[in-house]
Kinemage of the C-alpha trace (Angstrom):
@kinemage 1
@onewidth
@group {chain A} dominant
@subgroup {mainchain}
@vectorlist {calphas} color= white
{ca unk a 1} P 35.067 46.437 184.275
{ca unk a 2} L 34.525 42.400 185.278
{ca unk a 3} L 32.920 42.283 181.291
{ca unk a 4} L 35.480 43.719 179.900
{ca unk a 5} L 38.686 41.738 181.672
{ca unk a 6} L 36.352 38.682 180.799
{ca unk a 7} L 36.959 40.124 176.895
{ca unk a 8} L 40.600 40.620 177.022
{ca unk a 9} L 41.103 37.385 178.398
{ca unk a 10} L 38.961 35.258 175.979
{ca unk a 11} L 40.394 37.435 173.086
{ca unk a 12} L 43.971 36.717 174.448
{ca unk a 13} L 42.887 32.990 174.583
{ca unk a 14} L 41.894 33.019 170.429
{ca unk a 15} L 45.018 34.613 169.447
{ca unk a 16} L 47.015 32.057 171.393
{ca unk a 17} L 45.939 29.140 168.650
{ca unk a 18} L 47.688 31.567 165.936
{ca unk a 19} L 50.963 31.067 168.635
{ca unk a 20} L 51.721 27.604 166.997
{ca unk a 21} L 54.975 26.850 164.874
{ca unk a 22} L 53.070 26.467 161.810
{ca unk a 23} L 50.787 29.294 162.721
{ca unk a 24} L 53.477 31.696 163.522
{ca unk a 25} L 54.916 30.715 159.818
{ca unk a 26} L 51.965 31.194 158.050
{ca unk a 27} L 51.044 34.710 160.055
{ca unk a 28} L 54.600 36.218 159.993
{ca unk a 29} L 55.643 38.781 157.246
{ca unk a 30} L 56.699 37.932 154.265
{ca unk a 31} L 60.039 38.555 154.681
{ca unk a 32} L 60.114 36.581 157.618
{ca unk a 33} L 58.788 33.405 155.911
{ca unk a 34} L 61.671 33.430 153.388
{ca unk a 35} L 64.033 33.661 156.510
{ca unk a 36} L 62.801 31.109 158.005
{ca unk a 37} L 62.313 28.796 154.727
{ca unk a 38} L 66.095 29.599 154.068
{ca unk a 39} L 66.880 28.621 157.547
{ca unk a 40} L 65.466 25.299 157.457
{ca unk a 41} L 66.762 24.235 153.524
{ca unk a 42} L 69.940 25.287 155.165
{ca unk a 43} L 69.499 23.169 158.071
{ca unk a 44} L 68.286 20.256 156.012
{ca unk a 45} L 71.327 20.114 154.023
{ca unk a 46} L 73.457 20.645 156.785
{ca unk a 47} L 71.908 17.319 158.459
{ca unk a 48} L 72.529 15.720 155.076
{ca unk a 49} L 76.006 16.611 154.617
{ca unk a 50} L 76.815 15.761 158.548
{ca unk a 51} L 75.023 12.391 157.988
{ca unk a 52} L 77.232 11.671 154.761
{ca unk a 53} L 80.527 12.998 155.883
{ca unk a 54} L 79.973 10.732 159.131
{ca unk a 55} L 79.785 8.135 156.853
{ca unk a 56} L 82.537 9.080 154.684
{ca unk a 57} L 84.882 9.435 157.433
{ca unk a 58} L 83.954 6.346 159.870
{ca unk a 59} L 84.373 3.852 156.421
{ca unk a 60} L 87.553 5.505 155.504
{ca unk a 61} L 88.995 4.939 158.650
{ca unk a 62} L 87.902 1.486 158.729
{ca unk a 63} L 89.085 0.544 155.383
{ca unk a 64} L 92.519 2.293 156.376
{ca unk a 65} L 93.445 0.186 158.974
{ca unk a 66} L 92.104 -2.853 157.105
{ca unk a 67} L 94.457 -1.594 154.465
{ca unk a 68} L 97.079 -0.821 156.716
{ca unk a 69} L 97.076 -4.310 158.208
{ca unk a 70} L 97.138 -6.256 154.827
{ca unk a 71} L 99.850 -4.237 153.553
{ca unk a 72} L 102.582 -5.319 155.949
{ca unk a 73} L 101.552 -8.577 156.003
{ca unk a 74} L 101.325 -9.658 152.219
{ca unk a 75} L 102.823 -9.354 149.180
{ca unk a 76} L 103.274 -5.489 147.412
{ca unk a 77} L 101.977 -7.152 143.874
{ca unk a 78} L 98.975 -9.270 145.658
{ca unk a 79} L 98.384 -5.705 147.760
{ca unk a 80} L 98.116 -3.711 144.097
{ca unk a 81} L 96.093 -6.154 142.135
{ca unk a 82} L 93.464 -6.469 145.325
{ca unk a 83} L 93.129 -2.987 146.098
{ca unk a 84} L 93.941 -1.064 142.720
{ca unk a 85} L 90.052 -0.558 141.930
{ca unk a 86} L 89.039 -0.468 145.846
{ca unk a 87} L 86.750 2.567 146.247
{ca unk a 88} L 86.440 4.737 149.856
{ca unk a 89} L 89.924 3.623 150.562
{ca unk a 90} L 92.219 6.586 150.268
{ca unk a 91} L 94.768 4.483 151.724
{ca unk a 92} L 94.600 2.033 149.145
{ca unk a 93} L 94.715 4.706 146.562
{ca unk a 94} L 97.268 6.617 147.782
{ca unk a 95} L 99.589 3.383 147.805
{ca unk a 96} L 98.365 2.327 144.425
{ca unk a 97} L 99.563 5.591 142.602
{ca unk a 98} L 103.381 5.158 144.235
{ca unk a 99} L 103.643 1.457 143.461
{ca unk a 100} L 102.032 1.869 139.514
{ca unk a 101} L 105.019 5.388 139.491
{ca unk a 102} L 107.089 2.789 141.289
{ca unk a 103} L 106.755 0.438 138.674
{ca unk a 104} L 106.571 2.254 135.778
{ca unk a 105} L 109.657 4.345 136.503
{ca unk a 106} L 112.224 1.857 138.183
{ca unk a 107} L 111.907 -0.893 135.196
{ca unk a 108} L 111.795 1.864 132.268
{ca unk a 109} L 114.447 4.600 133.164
{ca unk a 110} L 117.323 1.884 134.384
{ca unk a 111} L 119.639 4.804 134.121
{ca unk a 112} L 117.530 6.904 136.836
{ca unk a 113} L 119.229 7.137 140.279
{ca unk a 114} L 117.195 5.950 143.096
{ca unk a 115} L 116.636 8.678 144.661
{ca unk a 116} L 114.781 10.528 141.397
{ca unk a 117} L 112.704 6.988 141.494
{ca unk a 118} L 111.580 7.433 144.963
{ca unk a 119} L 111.073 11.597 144.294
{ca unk a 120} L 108.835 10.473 141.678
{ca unk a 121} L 106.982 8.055 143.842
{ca unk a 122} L 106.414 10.577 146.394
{ca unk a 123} L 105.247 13.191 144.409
{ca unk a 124} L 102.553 10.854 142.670
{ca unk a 125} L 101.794 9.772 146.686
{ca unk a 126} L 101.487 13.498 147.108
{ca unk a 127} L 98.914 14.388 144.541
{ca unk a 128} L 96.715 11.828 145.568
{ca unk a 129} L 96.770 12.471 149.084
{ca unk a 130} L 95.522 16.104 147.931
{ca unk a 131} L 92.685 14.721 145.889
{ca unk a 132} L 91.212 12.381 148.726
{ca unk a 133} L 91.852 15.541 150.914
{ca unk a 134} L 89.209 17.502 148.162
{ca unk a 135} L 87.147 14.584 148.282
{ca unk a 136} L 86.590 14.607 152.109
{ca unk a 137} L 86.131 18.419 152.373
{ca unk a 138} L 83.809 18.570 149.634
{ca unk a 139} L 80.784 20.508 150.870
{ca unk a 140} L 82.527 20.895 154.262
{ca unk a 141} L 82.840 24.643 153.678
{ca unk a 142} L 78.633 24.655 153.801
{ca unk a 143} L 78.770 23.781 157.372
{ca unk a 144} L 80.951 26.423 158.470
{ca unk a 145} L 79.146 29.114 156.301
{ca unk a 146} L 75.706 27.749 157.898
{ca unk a 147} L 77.597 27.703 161.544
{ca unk a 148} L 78.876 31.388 161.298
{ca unk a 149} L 75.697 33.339 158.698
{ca unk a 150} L 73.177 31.140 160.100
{ca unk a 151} L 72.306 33.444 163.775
{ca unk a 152} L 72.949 36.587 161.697
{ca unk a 153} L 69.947 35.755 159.463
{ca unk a 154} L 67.869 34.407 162.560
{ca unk a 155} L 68.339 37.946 163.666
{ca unk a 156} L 67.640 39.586 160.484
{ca unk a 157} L 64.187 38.063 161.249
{ca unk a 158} L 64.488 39.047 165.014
{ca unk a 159} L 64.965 42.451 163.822
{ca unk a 160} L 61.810 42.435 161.117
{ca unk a 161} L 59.521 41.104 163.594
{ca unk a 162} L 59.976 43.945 166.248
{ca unk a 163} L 59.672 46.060 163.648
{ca unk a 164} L 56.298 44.351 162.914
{ca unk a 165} L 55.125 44.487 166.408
{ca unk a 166} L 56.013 48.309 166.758
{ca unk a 167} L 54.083 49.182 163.782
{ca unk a 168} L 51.244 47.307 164.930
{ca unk a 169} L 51.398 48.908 168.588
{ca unk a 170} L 51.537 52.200 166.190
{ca unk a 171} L 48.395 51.200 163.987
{ca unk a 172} L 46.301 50.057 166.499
{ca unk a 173} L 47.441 52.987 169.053
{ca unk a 174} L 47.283 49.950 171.880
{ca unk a 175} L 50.152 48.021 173.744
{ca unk a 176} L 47.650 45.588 174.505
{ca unk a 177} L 49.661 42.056 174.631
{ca unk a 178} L 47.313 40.345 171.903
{ca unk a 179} L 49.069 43.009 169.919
{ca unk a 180} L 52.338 42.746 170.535
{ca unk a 181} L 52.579 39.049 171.065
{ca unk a 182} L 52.426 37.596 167.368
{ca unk a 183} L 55.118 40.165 166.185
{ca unk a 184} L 57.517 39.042 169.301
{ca unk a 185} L 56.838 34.963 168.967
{ca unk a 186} L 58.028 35.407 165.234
{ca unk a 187} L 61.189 37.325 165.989
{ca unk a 188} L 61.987 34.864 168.813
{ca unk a 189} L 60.925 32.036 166.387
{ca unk a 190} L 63.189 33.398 163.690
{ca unk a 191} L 66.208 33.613 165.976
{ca unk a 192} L 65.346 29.651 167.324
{ca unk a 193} L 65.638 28.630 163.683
{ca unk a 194} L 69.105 30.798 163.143
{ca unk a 195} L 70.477 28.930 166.082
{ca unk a 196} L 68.796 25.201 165.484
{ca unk a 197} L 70.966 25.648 161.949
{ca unk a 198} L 73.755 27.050 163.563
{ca unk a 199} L 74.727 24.800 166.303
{ca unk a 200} L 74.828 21.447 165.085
{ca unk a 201} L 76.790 22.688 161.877
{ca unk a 202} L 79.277 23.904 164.025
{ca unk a 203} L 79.839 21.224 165.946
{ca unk a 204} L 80.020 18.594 163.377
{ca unk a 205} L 82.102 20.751 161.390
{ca unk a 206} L 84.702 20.603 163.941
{ca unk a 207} L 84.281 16.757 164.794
{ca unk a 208} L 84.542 16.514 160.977
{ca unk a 209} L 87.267 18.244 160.452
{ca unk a 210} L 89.500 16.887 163.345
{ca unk a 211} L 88.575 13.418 161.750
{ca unk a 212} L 89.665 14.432 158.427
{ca unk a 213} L 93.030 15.800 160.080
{ca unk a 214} L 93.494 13.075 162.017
{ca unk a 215} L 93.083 10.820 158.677
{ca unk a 216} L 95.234 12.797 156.173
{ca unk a 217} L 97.855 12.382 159.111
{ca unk a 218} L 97.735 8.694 158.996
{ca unk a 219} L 97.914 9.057 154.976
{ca unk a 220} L 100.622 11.199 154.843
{ca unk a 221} L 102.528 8.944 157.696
{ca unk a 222} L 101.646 5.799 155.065
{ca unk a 223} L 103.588 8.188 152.297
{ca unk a 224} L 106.765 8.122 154.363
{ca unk a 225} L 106.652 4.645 155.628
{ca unk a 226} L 106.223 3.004 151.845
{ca unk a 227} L 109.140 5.422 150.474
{ca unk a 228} L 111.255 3.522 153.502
{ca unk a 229} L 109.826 0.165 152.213
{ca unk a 230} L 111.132 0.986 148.974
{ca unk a 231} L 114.198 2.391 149.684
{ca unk a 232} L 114.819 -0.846 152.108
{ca unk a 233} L 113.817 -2.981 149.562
{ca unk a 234} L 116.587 -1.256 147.003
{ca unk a 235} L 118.909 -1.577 149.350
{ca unk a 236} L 118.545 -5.262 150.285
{ca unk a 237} L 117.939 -6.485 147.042
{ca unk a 238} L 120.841 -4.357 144.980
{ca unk a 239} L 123.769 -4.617 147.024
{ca unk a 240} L 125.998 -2.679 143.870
{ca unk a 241} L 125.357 -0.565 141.416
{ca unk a 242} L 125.330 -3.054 138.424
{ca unk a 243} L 123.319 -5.130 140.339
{ca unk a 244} L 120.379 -3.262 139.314
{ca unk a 245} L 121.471 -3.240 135.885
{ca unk a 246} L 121.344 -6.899 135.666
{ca unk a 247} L 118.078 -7.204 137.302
{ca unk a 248} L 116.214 -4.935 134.918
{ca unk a 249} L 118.243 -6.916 132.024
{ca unk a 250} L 116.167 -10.087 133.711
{ca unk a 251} L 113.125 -8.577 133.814
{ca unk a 252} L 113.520 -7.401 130.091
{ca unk a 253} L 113.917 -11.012 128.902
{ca unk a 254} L 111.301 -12.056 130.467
């Protein structure tokens, strides 16, 4: 009896060395090795993504207020010829398509009311708010599909491994835990990698996305506060109708 406790014991000491990370990989089914190679690419490029949209987001918001700050406190030409090729400034771009429709529109149709000029300006604002707002989010949507798939596939491998360790118990006609063992550390191991994907996608998703938010809010607030600029600047500078007239007669000759 003493020998063979003295067995089971040094045979359940062996197996233990298979109870590794990289031996549980390289034992498991194959099924279970793509699940868990899937869970880690996915978890890889998750950690990229995060990494760049942290990036993204934190410069954005730094060139924005830099932006935001030179705008009200210089010239609108000096502001367009400094910032018209500026790059991870959505600010800057947003501002740059009004004041080029701005331009373009309010010296060439003289006949134009104001109000079409500034509906034209704020529809050019518009579309470029929507393309940064695709720029940000690109590859957001990968985060959320890791965050919500990503346990369900950790459990797909939860699931195979039991299965494993049942037809083992079955084979071997012995519940033995040197049996069972290797089929329940790779379903547990499975299910660690489902949720080590999982969480942190999910929770950068949402910090991204409330950043983003929070961003396209100060963009679209920009929007409204240069269509007052403009339409304070009309008013100031054309106090009548032919006023306007004779300015773009001016500029014309010039």
């Amino acid at each position: 009896m003493d020998t063979e406790i003295i067995t089971s014991a040094e045979t359940l000491a062996n197996s233990s060395a298979d109870l590794t990370l990289f031996g549980l990989f390289f034992e498991a089914d194959i099924i279970v090795q793509g699940v868990i190679l899937s869970l880690l690419i996915a978890s890889i490029w998750s950690w990229a993504i995060i990494i760049e949209k942290l990036l993204i987001t934190r410069l954005a918001k730094k060139n924005a207020i830099k932006f935001y700050r030179d705008f009200w406190s210089s010239e609108k030409e000096d502001i367009y010829e400094a910032y018209r090729r500026a790059k991870n400034n959505p600010m800057a771009k947003i501002f740059e398509s009004g004041y080029r429709e701005w331009e373009n529109t309010y010296k060439i149709h003289a006949s134009m009311p104001v109000q079409g000029v500034q509906n034209r300006v704020q529809k050019a604002m518009n579309i470029q708010i929507n393309i940064e707002i695709d720029k940000l989010e690109n590859r957001l949507l990968f985060l959320a599909s890791v965050g919500s798939t990503a346990p369900f596939v950790g459990l797909f491998g939860t699931v195979i491994g039991i299965m494993n360790s049942f037809a083992a118990i079955a084979s071997s006609k012995n519940t033995n835990l040197t049996i069972v063992a290797p089929g329940i550390a790779e379903a547990l191991f499975a299910t660690a990698i489902g949720l080590f994907a999982a969480i942190p996608a999910v929770m950068f998703y949402n910090k991204i996305s409330n950043d983003i938010s929070r961003l396209v809010s100060n963009l679209e607030n920009f929007s409204d506060e240069f269509i007052n600029y403009l339409s304070r600047s009309v008013d100031a500078q054309f106090s009548k109708p032919s006023d306007r007239n004779e300015y773009l007669e001016n500029e014309d000759k010039e």
